[in-house]
VMD Tcl script that draws the C-alpha trace (Angstrom):
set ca {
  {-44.45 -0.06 -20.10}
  {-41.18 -2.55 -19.85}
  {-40.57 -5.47 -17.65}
  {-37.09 -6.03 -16.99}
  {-35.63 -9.29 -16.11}
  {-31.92 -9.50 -15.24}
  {-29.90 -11.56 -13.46}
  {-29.06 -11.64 -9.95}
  {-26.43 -9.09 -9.89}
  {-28.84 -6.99 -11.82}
  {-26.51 -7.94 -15.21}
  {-28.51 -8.31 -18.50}
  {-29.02 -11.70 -18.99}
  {-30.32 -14.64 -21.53}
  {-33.38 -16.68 -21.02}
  {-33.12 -18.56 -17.96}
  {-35.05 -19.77 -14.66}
  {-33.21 -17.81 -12.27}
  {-33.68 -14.20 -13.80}
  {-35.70 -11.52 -11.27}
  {-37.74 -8.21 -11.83}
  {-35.34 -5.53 -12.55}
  {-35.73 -3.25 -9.76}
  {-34.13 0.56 -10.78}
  {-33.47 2.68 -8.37}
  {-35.22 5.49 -9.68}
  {-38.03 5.68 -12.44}
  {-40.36 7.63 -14.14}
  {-43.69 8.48 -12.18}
  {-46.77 7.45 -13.87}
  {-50.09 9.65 -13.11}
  {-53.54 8.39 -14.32}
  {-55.16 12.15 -13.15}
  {-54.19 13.57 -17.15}
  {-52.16 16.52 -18.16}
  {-51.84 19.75 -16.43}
  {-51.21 23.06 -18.19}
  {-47.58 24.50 -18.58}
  {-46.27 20.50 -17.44}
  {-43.80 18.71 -19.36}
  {-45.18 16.25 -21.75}
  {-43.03 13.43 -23.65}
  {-44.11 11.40 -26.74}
  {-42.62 7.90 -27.13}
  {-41.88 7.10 -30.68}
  {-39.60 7.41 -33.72}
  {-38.09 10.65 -35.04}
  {-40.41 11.98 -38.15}
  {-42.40 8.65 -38.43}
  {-44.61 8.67 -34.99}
  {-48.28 8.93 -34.58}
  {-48.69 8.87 -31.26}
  {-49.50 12.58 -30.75}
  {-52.67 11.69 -32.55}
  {-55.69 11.92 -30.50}
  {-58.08 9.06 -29.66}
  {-60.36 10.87 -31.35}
  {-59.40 10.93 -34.04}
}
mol new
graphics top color blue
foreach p $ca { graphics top sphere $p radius 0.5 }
foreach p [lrange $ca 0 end-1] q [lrange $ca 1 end] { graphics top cylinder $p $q radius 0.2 }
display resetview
């Protein structure tokens, strides 16, 4: 999870007082109800050096 703070035109911008929420106009849907069989899953993390497909469990 990222929060964005831009300017306002919606520019990147440096520190300062007047930056605002980024507000895209579309994002990715986040579901707390768990995976569903056959769905698209994706892994954040770095090519050949990730561990985040480990379970909690383990």
């Amino acid at each position: 999870m990222f929060r964005v703070y831009t300017g306002p035109d919606g520019e990147p911008a440096g520190p300062k007082r007047h930056q605002h929420p980024f507000k895209p106009k579309w994002h990715f849907p986040v579901s707390l109800q768990g995976v569903k069989e056959e769905r698209l899953r994706q892994v954040m993390g770095y090519p050949d050096s990730t561990d985040r497909f480990l379970s909690n469990r383990v």
